[in-house]
Biopython code that builds the backbone (N, CA, C, O; Angstrom):
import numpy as np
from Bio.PDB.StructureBuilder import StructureBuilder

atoms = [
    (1, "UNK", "N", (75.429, 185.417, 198.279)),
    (1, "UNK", "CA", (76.387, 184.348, 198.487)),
    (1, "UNK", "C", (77.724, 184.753, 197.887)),
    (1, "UNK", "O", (77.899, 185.175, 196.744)),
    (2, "UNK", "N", (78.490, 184.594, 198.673)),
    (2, "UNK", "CA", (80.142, 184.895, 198.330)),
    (2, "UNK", "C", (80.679, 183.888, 197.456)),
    (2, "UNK", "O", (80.599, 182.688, 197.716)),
    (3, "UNK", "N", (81.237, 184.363, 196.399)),
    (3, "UNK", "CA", (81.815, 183.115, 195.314)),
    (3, "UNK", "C", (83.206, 181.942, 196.266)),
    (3, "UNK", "O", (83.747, 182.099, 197.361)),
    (4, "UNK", "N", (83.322, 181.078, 195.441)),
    (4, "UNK", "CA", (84.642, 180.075, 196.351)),
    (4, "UNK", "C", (85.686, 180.937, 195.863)),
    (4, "UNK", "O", (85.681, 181.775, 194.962)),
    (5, "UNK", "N", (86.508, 180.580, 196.588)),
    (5, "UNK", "CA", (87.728, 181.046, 195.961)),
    (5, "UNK", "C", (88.919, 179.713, 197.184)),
    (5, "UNK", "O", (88.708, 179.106, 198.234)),
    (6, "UNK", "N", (90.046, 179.834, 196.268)),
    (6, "UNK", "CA", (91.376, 178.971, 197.560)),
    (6, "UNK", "C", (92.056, 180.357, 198.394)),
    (6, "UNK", "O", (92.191, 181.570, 198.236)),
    (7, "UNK", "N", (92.406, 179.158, 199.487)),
    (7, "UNK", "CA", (93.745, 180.146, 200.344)),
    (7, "UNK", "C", (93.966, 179.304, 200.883)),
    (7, "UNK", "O", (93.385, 178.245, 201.120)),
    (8, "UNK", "N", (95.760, 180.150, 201.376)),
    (8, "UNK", "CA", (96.573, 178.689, 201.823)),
    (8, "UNK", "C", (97.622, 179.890, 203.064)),
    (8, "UNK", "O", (97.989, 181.053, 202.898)),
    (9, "UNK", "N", (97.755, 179.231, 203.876)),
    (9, "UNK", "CA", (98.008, 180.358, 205.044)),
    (9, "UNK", "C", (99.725, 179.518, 205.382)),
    (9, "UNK", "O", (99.874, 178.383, 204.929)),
    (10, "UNK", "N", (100.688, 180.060, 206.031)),
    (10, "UNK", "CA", (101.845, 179.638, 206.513)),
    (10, "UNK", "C", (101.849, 180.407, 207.701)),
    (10, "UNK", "O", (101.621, 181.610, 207.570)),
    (11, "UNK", "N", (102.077, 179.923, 208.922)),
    (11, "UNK", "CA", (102.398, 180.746, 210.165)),
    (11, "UNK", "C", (103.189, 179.913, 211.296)),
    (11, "UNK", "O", (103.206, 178.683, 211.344)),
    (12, "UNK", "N", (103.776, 180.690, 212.107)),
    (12, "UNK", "CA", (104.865, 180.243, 213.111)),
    (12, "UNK", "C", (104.129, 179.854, 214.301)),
    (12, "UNK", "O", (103.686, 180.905, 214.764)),
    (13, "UNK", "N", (103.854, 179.101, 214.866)),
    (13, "UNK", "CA", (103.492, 178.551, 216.201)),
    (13, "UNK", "C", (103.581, 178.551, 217.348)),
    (13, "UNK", "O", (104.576, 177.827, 217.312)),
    (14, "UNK", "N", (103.432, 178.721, 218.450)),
    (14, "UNK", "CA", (104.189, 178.848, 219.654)),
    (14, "UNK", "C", (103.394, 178.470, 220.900)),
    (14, "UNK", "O", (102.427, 179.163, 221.216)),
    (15, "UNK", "N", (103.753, 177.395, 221.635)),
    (15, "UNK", "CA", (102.978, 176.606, 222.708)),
    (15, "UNK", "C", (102.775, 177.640, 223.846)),
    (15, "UNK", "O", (103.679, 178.353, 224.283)),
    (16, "UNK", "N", (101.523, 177.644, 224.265)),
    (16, "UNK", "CA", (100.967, 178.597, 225.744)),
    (16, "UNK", "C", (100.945, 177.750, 226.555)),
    (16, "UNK", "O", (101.733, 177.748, 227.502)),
    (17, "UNK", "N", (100.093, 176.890, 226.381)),
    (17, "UNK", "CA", (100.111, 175.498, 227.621)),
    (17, "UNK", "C", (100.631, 174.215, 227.749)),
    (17, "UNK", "O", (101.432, 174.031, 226.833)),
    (18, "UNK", "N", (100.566, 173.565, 228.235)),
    (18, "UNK", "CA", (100.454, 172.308, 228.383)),
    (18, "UNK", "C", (100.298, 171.366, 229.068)),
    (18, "UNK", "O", (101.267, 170.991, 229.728)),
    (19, "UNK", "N", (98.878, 170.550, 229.178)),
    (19, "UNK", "CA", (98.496, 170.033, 230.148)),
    (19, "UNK", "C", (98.125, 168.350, 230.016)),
    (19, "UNK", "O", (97.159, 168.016, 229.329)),
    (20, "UNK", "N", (98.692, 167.654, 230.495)),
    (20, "UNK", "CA", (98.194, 166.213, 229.957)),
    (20, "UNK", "C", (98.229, 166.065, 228.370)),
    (20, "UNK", "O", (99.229, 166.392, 227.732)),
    (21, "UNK", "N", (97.319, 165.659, 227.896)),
    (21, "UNK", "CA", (97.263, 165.292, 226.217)),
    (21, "UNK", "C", (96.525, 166.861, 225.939)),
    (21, "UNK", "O", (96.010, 166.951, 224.824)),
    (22, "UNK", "N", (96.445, 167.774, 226.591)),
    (22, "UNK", "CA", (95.914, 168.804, 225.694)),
    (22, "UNK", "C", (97.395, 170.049, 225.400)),
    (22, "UNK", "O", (98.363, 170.105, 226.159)),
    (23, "UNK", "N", (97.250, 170.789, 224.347)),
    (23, "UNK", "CA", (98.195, 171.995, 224.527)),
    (23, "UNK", "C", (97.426, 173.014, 223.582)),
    (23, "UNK", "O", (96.878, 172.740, 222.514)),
    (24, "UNK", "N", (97.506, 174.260, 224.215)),
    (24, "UNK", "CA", (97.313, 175.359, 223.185)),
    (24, "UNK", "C", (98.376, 176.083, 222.924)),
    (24, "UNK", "O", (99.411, 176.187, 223.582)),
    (25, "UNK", "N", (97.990, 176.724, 221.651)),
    (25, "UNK", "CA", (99.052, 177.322, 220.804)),
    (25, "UNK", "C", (98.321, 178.749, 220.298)),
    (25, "UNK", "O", (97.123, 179.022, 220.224)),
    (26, "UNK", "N", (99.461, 179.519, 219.991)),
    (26, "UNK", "CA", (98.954, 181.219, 219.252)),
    (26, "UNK", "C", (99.905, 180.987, 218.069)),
    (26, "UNK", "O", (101.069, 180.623, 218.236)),
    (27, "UNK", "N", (99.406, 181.194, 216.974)),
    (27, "UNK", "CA", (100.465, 181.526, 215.475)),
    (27, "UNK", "C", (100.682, 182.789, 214.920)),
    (27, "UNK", "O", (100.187, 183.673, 215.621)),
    (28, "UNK", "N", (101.086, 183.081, 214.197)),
    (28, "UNK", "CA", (101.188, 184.409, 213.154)),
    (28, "UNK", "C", (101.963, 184.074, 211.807)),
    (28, "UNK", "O", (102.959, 183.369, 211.974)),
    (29, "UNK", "N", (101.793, 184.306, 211.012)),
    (29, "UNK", "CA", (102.310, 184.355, 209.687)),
    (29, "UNK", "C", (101.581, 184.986, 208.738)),
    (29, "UNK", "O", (101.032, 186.058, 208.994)),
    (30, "UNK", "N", (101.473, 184.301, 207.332)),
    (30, "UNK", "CA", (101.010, 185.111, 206.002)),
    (30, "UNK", "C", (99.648, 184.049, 205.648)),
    (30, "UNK", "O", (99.330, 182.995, 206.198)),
    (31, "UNK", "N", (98.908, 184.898, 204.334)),
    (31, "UNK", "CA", (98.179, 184.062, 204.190)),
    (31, "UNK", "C", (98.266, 184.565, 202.489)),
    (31, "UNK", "O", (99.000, 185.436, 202.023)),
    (32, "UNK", "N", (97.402, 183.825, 201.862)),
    (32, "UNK", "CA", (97.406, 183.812, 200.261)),
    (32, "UNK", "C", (96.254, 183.248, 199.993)),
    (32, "UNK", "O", (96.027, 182.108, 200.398)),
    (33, "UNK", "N", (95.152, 184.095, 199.121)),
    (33, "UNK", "CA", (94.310, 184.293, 198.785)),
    (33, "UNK", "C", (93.686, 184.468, 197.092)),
    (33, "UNK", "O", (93.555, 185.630, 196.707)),
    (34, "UNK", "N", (93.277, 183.234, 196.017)),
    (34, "UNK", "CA", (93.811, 183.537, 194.866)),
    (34, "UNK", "C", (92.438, 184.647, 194.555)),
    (34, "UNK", "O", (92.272, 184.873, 193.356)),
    (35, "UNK", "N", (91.277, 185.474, 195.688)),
    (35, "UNK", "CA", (90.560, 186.486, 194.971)),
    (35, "UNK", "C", (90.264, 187.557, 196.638)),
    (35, "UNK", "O", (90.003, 187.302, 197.813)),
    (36, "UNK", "N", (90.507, 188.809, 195.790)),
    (36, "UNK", "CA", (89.924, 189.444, 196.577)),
    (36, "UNK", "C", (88.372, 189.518, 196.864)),
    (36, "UNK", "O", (87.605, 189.018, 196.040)),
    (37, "UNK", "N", (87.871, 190.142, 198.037)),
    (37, "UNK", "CA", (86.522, 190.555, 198.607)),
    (37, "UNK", "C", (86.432, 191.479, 198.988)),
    (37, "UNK", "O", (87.478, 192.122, 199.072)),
    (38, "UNK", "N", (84.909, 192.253, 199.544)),
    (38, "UNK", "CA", (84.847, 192.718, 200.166)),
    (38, "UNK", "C", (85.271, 193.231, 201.934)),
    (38, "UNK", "O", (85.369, 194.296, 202.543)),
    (39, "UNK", "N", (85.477, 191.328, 202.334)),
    (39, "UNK", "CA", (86.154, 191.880, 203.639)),
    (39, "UNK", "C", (87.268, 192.743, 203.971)),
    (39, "UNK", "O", (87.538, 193.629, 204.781)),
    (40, "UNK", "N", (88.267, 191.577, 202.177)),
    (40, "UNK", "CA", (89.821, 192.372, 202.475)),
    (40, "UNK", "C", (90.192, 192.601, 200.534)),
    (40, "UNK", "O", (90.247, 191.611, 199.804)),
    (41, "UNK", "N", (90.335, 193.569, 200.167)),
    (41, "UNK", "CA", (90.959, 193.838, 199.035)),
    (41, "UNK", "C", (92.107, 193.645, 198.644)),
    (41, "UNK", "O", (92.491, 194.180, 197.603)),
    (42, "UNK", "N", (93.130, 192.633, 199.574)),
    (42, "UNK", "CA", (94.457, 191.970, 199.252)),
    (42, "UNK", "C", (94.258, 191.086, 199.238)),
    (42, "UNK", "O", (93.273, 190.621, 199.812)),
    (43, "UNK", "N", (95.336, 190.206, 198.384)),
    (43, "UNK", "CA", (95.199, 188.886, 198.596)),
    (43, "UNK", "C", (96.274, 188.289, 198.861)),
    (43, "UNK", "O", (96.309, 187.100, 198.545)),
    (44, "UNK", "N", (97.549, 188.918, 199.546)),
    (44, "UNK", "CA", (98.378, 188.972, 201.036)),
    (44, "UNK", "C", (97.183, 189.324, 202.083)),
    (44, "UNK", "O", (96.285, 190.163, 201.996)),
    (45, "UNK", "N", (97.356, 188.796, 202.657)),
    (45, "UNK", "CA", (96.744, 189.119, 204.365)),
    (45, "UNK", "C", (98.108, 188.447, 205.443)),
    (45, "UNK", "O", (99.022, 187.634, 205.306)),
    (46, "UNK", "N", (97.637, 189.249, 206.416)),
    (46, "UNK", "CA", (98.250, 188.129, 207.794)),
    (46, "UNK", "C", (97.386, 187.721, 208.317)),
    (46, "UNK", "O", (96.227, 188.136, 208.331)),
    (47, "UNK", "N", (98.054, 186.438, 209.051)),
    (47, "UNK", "CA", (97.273, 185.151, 209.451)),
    (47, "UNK", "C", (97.516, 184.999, 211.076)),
    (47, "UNK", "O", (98.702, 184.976, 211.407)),
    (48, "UNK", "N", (96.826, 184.925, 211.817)),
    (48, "UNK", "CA", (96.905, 184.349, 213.363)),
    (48, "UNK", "C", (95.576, 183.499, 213.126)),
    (48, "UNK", "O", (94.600, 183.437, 212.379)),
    (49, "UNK", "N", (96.338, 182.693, 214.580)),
    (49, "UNK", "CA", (95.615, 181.918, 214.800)),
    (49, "UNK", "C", (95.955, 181.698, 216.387)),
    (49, "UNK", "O", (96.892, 182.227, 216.984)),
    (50, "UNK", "N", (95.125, 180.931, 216.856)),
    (50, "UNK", "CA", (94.909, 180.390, 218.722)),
    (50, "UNK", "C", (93.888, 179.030, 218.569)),
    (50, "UNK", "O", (92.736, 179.136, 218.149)),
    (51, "UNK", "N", (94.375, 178.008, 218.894)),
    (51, "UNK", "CA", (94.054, 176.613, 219.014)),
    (51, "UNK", "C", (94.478, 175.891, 219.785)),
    (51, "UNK", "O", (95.592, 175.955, 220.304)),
    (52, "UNK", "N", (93.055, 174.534, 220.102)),
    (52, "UNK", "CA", (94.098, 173.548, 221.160)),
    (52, "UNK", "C", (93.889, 172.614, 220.382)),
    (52, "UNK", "O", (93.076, 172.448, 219.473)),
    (53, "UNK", "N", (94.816, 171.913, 220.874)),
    (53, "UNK", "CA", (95.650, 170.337, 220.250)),
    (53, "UNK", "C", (95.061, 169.459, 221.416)),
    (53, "UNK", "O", (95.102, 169.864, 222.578)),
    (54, "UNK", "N", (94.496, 168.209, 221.063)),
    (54, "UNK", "CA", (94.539, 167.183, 221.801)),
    (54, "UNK", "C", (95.077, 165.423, 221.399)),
    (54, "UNK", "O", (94.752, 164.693, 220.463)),
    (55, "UNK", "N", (95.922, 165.221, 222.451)),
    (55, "UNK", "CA", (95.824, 163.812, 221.806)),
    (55, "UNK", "C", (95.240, 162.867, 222.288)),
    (55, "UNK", "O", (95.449, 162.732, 223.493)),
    (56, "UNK", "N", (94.409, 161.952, 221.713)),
    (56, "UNK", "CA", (93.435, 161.088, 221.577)),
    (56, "UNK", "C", (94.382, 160.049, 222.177)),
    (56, "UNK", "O", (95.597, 160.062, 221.978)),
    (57, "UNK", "N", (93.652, 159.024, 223.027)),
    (57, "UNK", "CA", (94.217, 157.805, 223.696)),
    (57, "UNK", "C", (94.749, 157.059, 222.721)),
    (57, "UNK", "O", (94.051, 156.919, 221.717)),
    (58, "UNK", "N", (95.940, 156.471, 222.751)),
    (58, "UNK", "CA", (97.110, 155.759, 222.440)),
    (58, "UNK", "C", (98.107, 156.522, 221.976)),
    (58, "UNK", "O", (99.111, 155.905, 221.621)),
    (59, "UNK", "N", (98.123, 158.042, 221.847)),
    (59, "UNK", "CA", (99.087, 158.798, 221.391)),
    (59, "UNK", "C", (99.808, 159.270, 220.032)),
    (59, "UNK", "O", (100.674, 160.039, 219.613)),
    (60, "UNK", "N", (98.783, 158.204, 219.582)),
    (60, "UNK", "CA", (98.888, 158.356, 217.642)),
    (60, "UNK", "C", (98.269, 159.339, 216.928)),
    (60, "UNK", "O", (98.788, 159.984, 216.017)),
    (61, "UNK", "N", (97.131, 159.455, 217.354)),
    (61, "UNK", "CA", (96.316, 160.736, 216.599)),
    (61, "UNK", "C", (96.216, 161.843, 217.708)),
    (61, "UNK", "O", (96.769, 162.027, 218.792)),
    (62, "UNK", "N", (95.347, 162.445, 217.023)),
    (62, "UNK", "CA", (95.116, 163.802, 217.653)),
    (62, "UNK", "C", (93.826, 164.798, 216.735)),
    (62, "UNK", "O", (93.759, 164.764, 215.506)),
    (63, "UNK", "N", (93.011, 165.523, 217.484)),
    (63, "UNK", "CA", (92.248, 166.581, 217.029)),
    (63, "UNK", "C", (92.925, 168.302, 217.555)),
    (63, "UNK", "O", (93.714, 168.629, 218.442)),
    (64, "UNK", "N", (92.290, 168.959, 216.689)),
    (64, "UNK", "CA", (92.609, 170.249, 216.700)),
    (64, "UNK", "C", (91.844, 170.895, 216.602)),
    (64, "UNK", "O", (91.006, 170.660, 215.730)),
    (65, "UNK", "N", (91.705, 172.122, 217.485)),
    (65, "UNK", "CA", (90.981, 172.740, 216.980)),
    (65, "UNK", "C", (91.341, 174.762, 217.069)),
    (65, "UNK", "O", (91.987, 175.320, 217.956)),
    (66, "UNK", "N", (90.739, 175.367, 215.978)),
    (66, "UNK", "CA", (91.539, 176.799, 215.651)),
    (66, "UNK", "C", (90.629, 177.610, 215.495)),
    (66, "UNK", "O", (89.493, 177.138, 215.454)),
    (67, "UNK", "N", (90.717, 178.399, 215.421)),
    (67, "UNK", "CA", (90.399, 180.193, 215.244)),
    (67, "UNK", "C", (91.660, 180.871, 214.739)),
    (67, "UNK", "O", (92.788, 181.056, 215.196)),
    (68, "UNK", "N", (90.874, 181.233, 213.354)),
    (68, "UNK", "CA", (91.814, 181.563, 212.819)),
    (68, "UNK", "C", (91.698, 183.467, 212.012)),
    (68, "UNK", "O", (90.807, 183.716, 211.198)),
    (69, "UNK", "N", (92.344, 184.146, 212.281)),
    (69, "UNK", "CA", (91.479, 185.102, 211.421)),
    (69, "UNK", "C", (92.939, 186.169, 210.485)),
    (69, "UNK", "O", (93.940, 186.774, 210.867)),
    (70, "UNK", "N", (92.381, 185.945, 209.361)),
    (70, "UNK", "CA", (92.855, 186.580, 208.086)),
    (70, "UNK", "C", (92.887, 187.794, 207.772)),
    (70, "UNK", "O", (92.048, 187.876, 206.874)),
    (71, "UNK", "N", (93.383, 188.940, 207.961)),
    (71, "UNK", "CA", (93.380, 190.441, 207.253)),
    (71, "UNK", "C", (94.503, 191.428, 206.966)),
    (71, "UNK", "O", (95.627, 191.542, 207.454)),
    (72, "UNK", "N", (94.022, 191.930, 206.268)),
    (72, "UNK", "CA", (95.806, 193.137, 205.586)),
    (72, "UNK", "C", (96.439, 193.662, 206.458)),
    (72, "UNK", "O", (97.595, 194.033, 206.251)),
    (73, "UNK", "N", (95.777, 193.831, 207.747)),
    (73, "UNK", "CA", (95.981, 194.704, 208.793)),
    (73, "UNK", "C", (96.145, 196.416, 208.915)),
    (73, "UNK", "O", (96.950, 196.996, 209.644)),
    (74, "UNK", "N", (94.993, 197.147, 207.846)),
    (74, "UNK", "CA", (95.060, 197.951, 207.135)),
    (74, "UNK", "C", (95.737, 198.468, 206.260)),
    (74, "UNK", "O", (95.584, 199.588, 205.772)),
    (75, "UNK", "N", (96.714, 197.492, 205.950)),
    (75, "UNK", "CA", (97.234, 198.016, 204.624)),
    (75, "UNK", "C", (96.407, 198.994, 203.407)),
    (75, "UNK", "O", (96.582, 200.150, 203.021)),
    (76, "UNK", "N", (95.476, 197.957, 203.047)),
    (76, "UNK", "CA", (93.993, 198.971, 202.417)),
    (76, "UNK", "C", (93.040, 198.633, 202.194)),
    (76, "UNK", "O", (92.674, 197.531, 201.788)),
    (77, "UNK", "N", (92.192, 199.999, 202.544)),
    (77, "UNK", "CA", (90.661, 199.830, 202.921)),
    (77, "UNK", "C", (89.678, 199.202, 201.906)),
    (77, "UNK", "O", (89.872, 199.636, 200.771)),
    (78, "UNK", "N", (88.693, 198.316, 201.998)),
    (78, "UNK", "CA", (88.632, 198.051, 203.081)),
    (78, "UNK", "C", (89.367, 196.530, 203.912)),
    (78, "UNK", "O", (89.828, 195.528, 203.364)),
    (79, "UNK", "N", (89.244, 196.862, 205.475)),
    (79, "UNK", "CA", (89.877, 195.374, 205.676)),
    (79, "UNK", "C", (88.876, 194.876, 206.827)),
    (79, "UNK", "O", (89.232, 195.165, 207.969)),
    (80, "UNK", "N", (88.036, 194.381, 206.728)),
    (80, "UNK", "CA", (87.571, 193.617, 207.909)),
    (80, "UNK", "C", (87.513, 192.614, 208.419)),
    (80, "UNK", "O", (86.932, 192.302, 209.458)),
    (81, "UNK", "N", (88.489, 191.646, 207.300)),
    (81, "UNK", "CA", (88.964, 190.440, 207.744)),
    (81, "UNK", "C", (88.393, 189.204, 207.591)),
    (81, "UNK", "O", (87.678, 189.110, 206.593)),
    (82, "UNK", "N", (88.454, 188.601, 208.015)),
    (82, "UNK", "CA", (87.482, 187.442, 207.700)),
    (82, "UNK", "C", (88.437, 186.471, 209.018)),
    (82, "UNK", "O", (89.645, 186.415, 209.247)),
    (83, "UNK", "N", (87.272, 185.817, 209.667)),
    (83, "UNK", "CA", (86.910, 184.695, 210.813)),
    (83, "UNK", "C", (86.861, 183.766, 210.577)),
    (83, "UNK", "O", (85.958, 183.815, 209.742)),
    (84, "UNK", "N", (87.349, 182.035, 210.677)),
    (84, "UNK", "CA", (86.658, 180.908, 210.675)),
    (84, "UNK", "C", (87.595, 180.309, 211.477)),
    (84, "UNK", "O", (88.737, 180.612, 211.823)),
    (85, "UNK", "N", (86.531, 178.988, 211.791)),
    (85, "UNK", "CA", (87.673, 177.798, 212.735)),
    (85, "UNK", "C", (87.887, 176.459, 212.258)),
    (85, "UNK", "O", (86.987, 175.681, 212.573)),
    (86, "UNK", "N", (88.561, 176.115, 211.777)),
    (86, "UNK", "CA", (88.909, 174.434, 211.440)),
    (86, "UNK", "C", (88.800, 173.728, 212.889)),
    (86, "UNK", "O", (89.069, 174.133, 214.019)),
    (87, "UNK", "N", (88.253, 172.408, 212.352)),
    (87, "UNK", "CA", (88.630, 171.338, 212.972)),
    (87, "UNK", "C", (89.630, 170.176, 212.459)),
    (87, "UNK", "O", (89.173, 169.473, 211.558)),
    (88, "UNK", "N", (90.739, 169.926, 212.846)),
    (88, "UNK", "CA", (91.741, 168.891, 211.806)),
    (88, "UNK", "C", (91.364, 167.409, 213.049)),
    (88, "UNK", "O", (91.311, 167.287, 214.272)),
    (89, "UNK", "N", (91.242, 166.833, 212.275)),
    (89, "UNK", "CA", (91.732, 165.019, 213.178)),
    (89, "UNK", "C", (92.571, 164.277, 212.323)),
    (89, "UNK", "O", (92.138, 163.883, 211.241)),
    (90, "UNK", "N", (93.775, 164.033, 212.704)),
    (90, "UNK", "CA", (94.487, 163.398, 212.373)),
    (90, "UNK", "C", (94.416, 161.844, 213.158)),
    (90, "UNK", "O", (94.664, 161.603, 214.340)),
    (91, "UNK", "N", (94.078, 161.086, 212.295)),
    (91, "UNK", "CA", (94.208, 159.416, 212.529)),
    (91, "UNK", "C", (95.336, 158.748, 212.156)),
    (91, "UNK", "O", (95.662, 158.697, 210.970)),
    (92, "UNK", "N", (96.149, 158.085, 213.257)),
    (92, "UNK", "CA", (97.250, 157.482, 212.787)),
    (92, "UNK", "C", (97.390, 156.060, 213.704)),
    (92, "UNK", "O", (97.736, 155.917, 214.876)),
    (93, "UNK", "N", (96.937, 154.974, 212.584)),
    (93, "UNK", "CA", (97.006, 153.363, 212.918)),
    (93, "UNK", "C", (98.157, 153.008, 213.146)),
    (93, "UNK", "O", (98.405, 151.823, 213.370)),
    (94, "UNK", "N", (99.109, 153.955, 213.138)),
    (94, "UNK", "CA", (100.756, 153.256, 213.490)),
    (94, "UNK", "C", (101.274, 152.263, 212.396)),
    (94, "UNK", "O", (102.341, 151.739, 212.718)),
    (95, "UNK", "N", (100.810, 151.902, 211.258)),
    (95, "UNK", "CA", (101.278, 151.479, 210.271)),
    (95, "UNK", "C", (102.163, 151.616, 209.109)),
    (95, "UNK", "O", (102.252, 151.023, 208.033)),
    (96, "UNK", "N", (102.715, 152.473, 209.603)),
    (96, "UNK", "CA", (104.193, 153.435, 208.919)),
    (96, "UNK", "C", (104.937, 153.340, 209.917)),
    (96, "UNK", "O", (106.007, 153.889, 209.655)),
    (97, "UNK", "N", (104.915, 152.727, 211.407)),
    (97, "UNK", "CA", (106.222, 152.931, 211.608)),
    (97, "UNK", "C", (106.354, 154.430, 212.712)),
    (97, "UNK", "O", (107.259, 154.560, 213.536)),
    (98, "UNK", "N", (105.605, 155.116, 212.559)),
    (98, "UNK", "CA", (105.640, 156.103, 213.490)),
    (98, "UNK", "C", (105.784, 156.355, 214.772)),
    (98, "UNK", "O", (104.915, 155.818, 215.459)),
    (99, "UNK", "N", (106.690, 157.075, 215.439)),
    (99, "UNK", "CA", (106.027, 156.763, 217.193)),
    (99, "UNK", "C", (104.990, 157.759, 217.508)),
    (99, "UNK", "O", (104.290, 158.342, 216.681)),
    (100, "UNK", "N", (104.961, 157.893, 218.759)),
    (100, "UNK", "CA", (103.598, 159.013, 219.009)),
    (100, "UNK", "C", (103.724, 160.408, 219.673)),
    (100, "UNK", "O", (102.976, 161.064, 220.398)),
    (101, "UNK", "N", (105.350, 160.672, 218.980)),
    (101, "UNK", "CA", (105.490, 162.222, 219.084)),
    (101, "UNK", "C", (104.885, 163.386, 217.961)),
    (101, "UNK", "O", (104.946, 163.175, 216.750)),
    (102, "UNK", "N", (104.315, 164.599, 218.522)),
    (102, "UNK", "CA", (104.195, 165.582, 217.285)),
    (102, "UNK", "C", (104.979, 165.727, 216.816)),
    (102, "UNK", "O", (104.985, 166.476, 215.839)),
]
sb = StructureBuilder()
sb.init_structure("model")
sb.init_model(0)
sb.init_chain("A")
sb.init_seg("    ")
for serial, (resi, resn, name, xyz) in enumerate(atoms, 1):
    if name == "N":
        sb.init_residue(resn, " ", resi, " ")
    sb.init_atom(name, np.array(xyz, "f"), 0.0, 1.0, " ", f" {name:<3s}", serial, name[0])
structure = sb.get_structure()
């Protein structure tokens, strides 16, 4: 079993589709990692990602969903990266005042 550790990723976004309430997106940026592993021995990596966005009927919320994958990009060995996918749902009752743009 792999110990916990945090990471916190920043990346730039950029819409591929868009269809009705759905859109997908591709990212790239950095990521930050407070321990190294075996996958990747930095704890800079770069970050992509590819996800779709949907919004949920009334236009307030929305789910997401990503693939995201983390590695040095050989900076140094070893790097094999590491894989996972979030799911985000954002719920929004409109009680702030919000309209129902992203």
């Amino acid at each position: 079993m792999a110990e916990p550790y945090w990471g916190v990723s920043v990346s730039r976004r950029w819409h591929l589709f868009a269809r009705g309430p759905v859109r997908g997106f591709f990212g790239f940026g950095l990521a930050y990692k407070t321990e190294s592993d075996a996958l990747s021995v930095t704890r800079w990596d770069f970050a992509s990602q590819f996800g779709i966005r949907v919004r949920l009927p009334g236009g307030r919320s929305a789910a997401e969903l990503t693939i995201r994958h983390w590695s040095n990009g050989g900076v140094r060995l070893p790097n094999h990266g590491q894989d996972f996918a979030t799911l985000t749902v954002r719920l929004d009752p409109g009680l702030r005042g919000l309209d129902g743009r992203d």
